[in-house]
C-alpha positions, 0 to 999 in steps of 0.5 A, spaced: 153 045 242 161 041 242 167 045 239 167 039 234 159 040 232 160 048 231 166 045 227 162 042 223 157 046 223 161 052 220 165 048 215 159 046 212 157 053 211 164 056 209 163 050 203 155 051 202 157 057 201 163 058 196 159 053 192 152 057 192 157 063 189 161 058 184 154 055 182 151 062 181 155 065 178 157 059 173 149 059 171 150 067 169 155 068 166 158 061 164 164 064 160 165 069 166 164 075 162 160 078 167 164 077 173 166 082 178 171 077 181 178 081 181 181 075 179 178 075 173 176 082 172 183 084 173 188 078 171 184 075 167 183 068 170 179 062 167 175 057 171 181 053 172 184 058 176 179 061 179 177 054 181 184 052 184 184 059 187 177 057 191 180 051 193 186 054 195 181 059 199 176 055 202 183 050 204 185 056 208 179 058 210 177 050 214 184 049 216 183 056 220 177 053 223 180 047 225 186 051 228 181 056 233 176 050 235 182 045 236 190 048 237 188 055 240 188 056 247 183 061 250 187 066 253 186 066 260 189 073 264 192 070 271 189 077 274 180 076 275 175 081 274 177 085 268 172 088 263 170 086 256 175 092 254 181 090 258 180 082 256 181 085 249 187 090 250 189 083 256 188 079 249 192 083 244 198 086 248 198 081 254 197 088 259 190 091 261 191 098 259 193 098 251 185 097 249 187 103 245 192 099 241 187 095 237 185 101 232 193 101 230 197 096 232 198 088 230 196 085 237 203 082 239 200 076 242 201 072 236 196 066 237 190 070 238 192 074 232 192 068 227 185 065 232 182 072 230 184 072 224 182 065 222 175 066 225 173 073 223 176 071 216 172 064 215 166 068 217 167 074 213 168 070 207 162 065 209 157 072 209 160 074 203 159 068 199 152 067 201 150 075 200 155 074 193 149 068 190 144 071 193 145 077 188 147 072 182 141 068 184 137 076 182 141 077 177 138 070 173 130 072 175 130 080 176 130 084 170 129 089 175 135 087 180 140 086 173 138 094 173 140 097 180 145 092 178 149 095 173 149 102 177 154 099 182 151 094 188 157 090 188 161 097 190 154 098 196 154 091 198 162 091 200 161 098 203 155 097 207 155 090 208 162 086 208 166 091 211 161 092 217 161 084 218 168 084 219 168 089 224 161 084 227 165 078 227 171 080 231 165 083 236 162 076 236 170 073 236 172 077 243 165 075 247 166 068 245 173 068 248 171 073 254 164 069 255 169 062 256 174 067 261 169 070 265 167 062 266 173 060 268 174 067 273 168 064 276 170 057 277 176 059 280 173 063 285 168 059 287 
């Protein structure tokens, strides 16, 4: 598949996604009484705000999208061969030898943070839209669901699901750029 039909792709589905969220949540709790959002649940935002706040977030999300199919250059090491843990430390801090460095420390290479910061986040965002209208899709035709519900599943859902997605995306972002440099070792020696 072409960079621009994975664009598209993923687009779509960052949108489909927001939307399902929105739509869900609009047909189960249409004062937003029962929203869990922070923005609302802590500072109080109505469906306006928590609107324009969407769009802001899905702008960000698209433009990031458009920024790592389109501006971003994969980082290709000069040196052949390196193993997938090198690639990373090479893509991060411009040498081989800081893999470490990922676990604590901003990546100094700044084009390949906003590239993987741009990825993971559109995906994690995406994943978490989809898991959030699924379990407001429950909550409309379970009673059953709405009483695991209310014993902390939103809490059990970010635990188990959103923050291990996160650490996912990342993996999959590195062997996609890893993938495209051992394609480009390859040609240039053959």
């Amino acid at each position: 598949m072409s960079k621009r039909n994975k664009f598209i792709v993923l687009a779509c589905l960052v949108v489909t996604g927001r939307f399902y969220d929105i739509l869900t949540t609009a047909l189960y709790t249409p004062d937003l009484k029962h929203e869990a959002n922070p923005l609302v649940f802590f500072m109080g935002l109505g469906w306006t705000g928590l609107l324009f706040i969407q769009l802001l977030l899905v702008s960000a999300l698209l433009y990031g999208l458009y920024y790592y199919f389109f501006k971003f250059k994969t980082i290709t090491p000069g040196e052949p061969g390196l193993s997938f843990k090198q690639y990373i430390s090479f893509f991060c801090f411009n040498n081989k030898y800081s893999f470490n460095k990922v676990f604590y420390e901003t990546p100094t290479n700044k084009q390949g943070l906003v590239a993987i910061a741009s990825y993971v986040t559109s995906m994690s965002v995406m994943f978490f839209s989809y898991l959030a209208g699924i379990s407001t899709t429950f909550l409309l035709i379970s009673p059953a669901y709405k009483q695991i519900y209310r014993h902390g599943i939103p809490y059990l859902m970010i635990l188990f699901f959103v923050i291990p997605s996160i650490f996912y995306f990342a993996y999959r972002f590195f062997k996609m750029e890893y993938r495209e440099y051992l394609k480009r070792d390859i040609s240039r020696r053959v």
